[in-house]
Structures are given as C-alpha cells and as structure tokens.
C-alpha positions in Angstrom: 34.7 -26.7 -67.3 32.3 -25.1 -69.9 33.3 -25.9 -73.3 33.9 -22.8 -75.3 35.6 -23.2 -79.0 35.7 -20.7 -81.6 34.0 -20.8 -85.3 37.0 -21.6 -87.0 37.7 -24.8 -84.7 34.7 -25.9 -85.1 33.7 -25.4 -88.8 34.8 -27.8 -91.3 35.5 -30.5 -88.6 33.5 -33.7 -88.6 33.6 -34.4 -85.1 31.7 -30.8 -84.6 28.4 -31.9 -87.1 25.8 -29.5 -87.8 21.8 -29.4 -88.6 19.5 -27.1 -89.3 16.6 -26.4 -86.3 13.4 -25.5 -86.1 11.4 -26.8 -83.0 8.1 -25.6 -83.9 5.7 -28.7 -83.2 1.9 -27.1 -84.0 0.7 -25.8 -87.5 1.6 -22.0 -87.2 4.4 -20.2 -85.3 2.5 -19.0 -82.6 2.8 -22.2 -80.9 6.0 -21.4 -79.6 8.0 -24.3 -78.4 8.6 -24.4 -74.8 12.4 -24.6 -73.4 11.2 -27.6 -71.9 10.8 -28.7 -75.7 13.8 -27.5 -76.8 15.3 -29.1 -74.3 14.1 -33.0 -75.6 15.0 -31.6 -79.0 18.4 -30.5 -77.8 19.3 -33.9 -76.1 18.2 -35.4 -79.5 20.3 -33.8 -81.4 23.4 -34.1 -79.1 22.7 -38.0 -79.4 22.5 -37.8 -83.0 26.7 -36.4 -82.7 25.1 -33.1 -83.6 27.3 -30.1 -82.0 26.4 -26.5 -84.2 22.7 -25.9 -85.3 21.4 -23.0 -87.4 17.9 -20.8 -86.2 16.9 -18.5 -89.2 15.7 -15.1 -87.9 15.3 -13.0 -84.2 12.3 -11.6 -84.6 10.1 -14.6 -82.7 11.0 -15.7 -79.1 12.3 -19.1 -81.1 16.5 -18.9 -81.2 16.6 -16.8 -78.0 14.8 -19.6 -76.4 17.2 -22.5 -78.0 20.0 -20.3 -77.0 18.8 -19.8 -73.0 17.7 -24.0 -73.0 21.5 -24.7 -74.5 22.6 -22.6 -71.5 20.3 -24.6 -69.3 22.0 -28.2 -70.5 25.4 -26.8 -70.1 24.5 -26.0 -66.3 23.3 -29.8 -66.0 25.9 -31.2 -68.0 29.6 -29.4 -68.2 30.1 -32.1 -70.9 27.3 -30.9 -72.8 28.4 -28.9 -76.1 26.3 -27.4 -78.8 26.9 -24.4 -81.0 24.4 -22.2 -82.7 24.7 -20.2 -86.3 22.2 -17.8 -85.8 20.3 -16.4 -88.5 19.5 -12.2 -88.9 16.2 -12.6 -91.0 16.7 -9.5 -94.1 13.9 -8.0 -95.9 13.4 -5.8 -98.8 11.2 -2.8 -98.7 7.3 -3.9 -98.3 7.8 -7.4 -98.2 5.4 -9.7 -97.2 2.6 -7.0 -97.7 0.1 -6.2 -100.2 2.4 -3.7 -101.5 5.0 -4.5 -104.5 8.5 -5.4 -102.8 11.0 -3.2 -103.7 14.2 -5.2 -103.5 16.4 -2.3 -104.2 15.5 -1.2 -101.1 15.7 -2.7 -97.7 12.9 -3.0 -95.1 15.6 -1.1 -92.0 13.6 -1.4 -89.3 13.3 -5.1 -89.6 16.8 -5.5 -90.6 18.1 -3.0 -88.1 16.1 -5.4 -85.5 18.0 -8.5 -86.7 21.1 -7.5 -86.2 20.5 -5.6 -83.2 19.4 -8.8 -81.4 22.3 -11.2 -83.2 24.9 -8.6 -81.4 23.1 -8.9 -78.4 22.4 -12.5 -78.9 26.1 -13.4 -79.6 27.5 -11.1 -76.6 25.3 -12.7 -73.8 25.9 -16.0 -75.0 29.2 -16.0 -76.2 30.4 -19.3 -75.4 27.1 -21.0 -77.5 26.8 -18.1 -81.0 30.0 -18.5 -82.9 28.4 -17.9 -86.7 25.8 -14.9 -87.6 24.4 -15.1 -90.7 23.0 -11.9 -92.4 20.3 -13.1 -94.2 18.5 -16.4 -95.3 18.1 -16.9 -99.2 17.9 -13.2 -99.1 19.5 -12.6 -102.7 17.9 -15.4 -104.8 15.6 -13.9 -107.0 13.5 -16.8 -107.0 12.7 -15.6 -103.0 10.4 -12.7 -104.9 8.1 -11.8 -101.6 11.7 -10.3 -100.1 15.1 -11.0 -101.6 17.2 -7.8 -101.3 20.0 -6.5 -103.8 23.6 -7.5 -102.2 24.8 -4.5 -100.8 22.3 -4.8 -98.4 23.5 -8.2 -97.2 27.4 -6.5 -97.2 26.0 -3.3 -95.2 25.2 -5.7 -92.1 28.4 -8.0 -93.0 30.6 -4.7 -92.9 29.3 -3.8 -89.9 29.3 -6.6 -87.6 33.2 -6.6 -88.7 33.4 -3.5 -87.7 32.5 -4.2 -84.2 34.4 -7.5 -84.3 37.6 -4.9 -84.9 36.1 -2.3 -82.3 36.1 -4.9 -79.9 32.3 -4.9 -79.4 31.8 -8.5 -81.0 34.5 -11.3 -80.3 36.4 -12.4 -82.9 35.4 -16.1 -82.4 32.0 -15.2 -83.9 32.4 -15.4 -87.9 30.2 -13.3 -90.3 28.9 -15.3 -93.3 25.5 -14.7 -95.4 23.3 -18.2 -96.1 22.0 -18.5 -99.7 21.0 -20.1 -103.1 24.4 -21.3 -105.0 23.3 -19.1 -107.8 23.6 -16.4 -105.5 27.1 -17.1 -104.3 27.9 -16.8 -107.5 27.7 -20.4 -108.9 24.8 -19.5 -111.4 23.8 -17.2 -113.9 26.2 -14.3 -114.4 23.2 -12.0 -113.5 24.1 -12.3 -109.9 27.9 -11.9 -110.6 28.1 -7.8 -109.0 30.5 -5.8 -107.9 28.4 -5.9 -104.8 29.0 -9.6 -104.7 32.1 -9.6 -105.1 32.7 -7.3 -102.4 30.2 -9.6 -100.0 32.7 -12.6 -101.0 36.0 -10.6 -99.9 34.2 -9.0 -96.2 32.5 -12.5 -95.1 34.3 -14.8 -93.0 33.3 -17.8 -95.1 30.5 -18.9 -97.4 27.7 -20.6 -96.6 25.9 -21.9 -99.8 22.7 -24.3 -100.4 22.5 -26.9 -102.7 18.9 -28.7 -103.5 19.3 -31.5 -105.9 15.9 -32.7 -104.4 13.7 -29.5 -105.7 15.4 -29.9 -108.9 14.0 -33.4 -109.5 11.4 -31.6 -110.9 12.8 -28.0 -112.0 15.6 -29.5 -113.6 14.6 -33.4 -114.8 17.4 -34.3 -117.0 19.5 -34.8 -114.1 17.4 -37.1 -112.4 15.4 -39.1 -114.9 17.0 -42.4 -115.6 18.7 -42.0 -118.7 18.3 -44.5 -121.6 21.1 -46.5 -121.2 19.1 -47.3 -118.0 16.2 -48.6 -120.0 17.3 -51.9 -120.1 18.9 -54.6 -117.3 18.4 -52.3 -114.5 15.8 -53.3 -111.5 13.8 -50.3 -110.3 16.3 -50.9 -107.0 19.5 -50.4 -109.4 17.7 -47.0 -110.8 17.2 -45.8 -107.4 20.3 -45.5 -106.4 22.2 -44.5 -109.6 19.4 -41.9 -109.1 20.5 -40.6 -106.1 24.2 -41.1 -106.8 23.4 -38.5 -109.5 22.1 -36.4 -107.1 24.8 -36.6 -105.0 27.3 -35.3 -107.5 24.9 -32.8 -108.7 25.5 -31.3 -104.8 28.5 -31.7 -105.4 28.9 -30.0 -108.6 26.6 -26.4 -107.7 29.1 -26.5 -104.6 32.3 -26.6 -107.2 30.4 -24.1 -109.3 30.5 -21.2 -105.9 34.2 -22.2 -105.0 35.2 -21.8 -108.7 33.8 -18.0 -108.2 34.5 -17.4 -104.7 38.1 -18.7 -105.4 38.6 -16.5 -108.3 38.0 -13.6 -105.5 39.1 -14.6 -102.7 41.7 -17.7 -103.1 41.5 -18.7 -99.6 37.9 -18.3 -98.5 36.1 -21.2 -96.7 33.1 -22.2 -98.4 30.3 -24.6 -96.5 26.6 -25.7 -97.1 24.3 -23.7 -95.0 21.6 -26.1 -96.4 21.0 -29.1 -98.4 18.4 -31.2 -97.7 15.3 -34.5 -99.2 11.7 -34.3 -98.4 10.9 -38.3 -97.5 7.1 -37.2 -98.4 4.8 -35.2 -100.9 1.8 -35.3 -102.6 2.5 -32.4 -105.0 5.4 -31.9 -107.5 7.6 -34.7 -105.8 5.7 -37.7 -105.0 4.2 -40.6 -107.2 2.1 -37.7 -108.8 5.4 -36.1 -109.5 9.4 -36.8 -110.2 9.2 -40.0 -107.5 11.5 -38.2 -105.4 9.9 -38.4 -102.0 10.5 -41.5 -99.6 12.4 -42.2 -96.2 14.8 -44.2 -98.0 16.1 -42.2 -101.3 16.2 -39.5 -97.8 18.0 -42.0 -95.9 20.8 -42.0 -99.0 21.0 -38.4 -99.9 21.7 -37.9 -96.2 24.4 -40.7 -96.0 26.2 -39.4 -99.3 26.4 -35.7 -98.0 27.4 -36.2 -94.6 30.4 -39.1 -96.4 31.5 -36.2 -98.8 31.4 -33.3 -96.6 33.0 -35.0 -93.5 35.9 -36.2 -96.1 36.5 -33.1 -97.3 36.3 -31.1 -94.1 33.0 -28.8 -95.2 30.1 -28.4 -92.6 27.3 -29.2 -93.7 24.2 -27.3 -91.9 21.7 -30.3 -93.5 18.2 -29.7 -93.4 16.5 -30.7 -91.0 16.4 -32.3 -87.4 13.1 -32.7 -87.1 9.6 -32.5 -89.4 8.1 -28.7 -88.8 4.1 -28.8 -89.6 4.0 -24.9 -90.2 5.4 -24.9 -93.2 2.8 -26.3 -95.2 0.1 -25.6 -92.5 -2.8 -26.6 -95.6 -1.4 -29.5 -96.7 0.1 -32.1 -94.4 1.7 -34.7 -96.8 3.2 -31.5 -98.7 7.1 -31.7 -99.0 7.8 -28.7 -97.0 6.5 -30.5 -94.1 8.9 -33.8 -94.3 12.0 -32.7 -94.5 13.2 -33.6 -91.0 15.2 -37.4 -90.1 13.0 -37.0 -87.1 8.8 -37.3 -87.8 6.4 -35.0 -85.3 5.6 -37.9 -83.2 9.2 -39.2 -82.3 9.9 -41.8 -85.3 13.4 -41.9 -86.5 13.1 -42.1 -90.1 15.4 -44.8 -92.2 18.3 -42.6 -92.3 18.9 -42.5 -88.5 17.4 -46.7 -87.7 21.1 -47.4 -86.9 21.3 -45.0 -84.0 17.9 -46.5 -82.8 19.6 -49.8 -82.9 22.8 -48.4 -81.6 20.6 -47.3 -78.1 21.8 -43.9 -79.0 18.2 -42.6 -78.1 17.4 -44.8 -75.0 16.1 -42.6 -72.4 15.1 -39.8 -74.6 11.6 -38.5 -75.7 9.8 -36.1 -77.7 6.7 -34.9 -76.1 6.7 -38.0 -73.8 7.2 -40.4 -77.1 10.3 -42.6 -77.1 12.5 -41.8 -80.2 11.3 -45.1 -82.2 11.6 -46.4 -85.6 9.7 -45.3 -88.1 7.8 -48.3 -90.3 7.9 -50.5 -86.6 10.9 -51.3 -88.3 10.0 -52.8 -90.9 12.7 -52.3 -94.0 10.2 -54.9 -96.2 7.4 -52.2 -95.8 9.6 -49.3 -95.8 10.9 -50.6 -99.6 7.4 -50.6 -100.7 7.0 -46.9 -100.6 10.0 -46.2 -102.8 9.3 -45.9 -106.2 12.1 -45.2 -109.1 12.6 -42.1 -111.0 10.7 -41.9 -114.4 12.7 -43.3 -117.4 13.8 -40.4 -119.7 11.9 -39.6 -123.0 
C-alpha cells in the first residue's frame, strides 16, 4: 500500500526527518538534473532516515521533476516514503532587474505563477506535497533584490485556505511562509505589523531560519572565545564551547519567534525551515575570516540541531543534502557552495562517516560514485583543517 500521511503526522516527529534539496550538480541552473539524478539523490536521502524535503520555487522544471521521480520510487518500492514542502518563490515589483524593486508592491505574474503551480502541484501529487510555503526569505529586508511587505505573503496564505475550506486543496496540505527569525517576529520591532500578525494567526504553522553560522561574522561577540577562555583551554576545548554557543544561539532566535508568535496565537506550531554550516570558505568565514568553516565544527552544528530539535518534537528542514555549485558559480571554495553533508562528487562529509560505517550507503551512487568518506577517512587529517574561533579583544 502507498504510504500517505498528512502534515500534521508528520511534522514535529523525529522518525519523519527533513532536509532541504536542491539537486542541481553543474554551475548554473540550466543544467537541470535529470530524474534519473534525482533519483540517486532520492535513495540518498531515504538512507540518510530522511522522509520530508523542501524545493524553494516552481518556476524551473526542478520540484516538479523531484516530485514525478518520488512518484517513480514509490511504484518500485511501496515501502518507499518521502514527503515534499514545496516552496511558491514571491517577488516584489521589478525584482531582479535593473529597475529599483518596489517591495510595496508585488511582481503578480510571478507570484500568481507560484501558486498556481503549488495548487496544481499539491493536487496531482497529493499523497507526496503536504506543506506549501508562500515565499522563501521573502520579508527580510536584508533579501533587498525582492523581499515583499507581509500582506503579500498573507494574500497567497489566505487564499490557499480558502481552497483548503472550498474543498479545492486537501486539508492534509498545511500553509506556512519560510523566513528570517527577524521576520517571524523574533527581531527588531520594525517587522512587528499588523500584517504580521495577521500572517501568524492564517498560517498553519511557522517555519523560521536560524543561521548562527553567517553570524560568526555579522555578529562576533557570540562566537569569539571570550576571555575567560584565554587561558587553560586547547584550541580543541575552544572549538567546541564555540559551537555549543552556537547551538544555543539557534536555540535562542527560535525562543525569540515562539515568544511572538505565542503572544498571537498561543497554540501555533513553530519549526525551522532552515538552519544550516558551510564546512568551506575562502571569504568572510574561513581562516581569512571568523574560522567558521570546516567539515567538523559542520559535523557538530548538525549533531546539536538534529539532538535539540528531535527532543523537542520541532522539524528541522536543515540545510542541505547535498553541495549545489550554482550558488557561488565564480568562486568554488565560497561558502554558499559547501553547505551540503554530501560533496559534488559523492563524499560523505564528517557529519554523516557513521552511516558510511554503518553500510547505510552500500549500493548507492551519485553520478556513478559510491557515497564514500570524505578525507579517505582520515579523522587525523580531517582535525588539521579545523582551526579555533579568534580569541575576543
């Protein structure tokens, strides 16, 4: 029998883990992957006891294709289960263009689009969709080529719960928006609207991000070692009282949106649409930076996340599965383009060695590349890439 659970048995429990996917392989998005691909990528991921993964926006061939090779996997395999969040991509008026973006205004063709296709989407493959989110860090201001005002996000959010009540969208499918934390509410009172407010009582639940990682160099204090540190503490020790503290800096932007959200809407589920650690860079955070970049400060981030979040019953969409080249097409060590447990070539980095061990991978391959480890395995030379945080002035 085709397995076929709803959002709200899925979200929040650990045996249903979730990821964020993007299976582009080349260095622009017009190397589509293929649903062969996909496929690898797919069986990966299932091995890695991941069951929901997020796709950020309809208007390339990308989701649809994850969606028809999920359907594919299910034919082979009625034991095969994975769930998608799929991601509406919202943009203001003339953004991306040489114009000035108007975020007051929205661009509605594009965003008429979106949802369009998530409706669509959702209805044709309604045992695999069970989250649309409208929008993806489409209200941060820092997101200044498109970010839109929040009753644009709540326009789309009230109507795909309007179909939901019509009957024209199944009530399994739950409506959320994906953003900053500041934007849910857990920042500056700039964003704190009536419009937001409004956006927190129509969603189904929250989905917030949380990047302690970027904000080893935006915000220092946090991850500096502090003085106290100076003195009796290897470079080891400061390492991972370094990521401890970034650890319970997650934790905290996430208490920051649930004290708002709460204060709105007492009940609302709140999750992390994305959190995630670069394990390269050779810009703001490498050893020209905030030392922040290596697979094993990566490999301990993502340990400490999935330990809270599974304890606490929160899903946490971490970012990402695999390394995606595009993103910083120009420069190949740049941080954009390490994100992913999984390296371009098939190497599990630190973080996942234990499955390798564990012959979780045996018989799978990316692009005709057994699923390795990264470093041959090699912990010793692993350890000599990771560098401490600097020592606070």
């Amino acid at each position: 029998m085709i397995k076929n659970k709803s959002a709200n048995e899925i979200l929040g429990n650990p045996d249903y883990r979730a990821i964020s996917f993007g299976g582009y392989r080349g260095k622009n998005r017009e190397q589509q992957p293929t649903i062969k691909e996909l496929k690898e990528d797919l069986k990966i991921m299932s091995a890695m006891g991941i069951k929901i993964l997020r796709t950020y926006n309809l208007q390339l061939p990308h989701a649809l294709n994850v969606l028809k090779a999920i359907r594919e996997l299910k034919q082979e395999d009625s034991n095969y289960e994975m769930y998608v969040m799929l991601g509406a991509w919202m943009d203001c008026r003339a953004a991306w263009t040489s114009e000035e973006p108007d975020h007051n205004r929205e661009s509605e063709e594009n965003n008429t689009s979106e949802i369009e296709k998530a409706v669509r989407y959702a209805n044709e493959f309604s045992d695999i969709v069970k989250i649309i989110s409208v929008g993806n860090e489409a209200m941060v201001h820092w997101a200044s080529s498109y970010f839109v005002h929040p009753s644009v996000i709540l326009k789309y959010v009230n109507y795909l719960q309007e179909l939901k009540r019509m009957g024209k969208l199944s009530s399994d499918v739950w409506i959320t928006s994906s953003d900053n934390f500041a934007s849910w509410g857990g920042g500056e009172e700039s964003y704190h609207l009536k419009e937001l407010e409004e956006l927190v009582a129509a969603v189904d639940y929250v989905s917030t991000h949380t990047y302690p990682f970027h904000d080893t160099h935006y915000n220092r204090q946090f991850w500096e070692s502090p003085i106290e540190e100076a003195d009796g503490y290897s470079d080891h020790d400061r390492v991972l009282m370094a990521m401890q503290r970034a650890a319970f800096y997650a934790q905290g932007q996430y208490e920051s949106v649930k004290t708002y959200v709460h204060g709105i809407a007492p009940n609302k589920p709140i999750h992390i649409g994305e959190t995630g650690w670069s394990s390269k860079s050779i810009g703001l955070y490498g050893n020209n930076g905030s030392f922040a970049t290596d697979q094993y400060k990566q490999a301990l981030y993502y340990a400490a996340m999935r330990e809270w979040t599974d304890a606490e019953g929160i899903s946490c969409f971490y970012f990402e599965a695999f390394d995606e080249q595009w993103k910083d097409s120009n420069h190949p060590d740049g941080s954009e383009n390490h994100f992913g447990l999984i390296a371009l070539d098939g190497q599990a980095k630190y973080a996942l060695w234990d499955l390798v061990d564990s012959g979780a991978f045996e018989g799978l391959t990316r692009g005709g590349r057994q699923i390795t480890k990264s470093f041959e395995g090699d912990s010793v030379l692993m350890l000599q890439t990771v560098s401490a945080p600097k020592r606070r002035r």
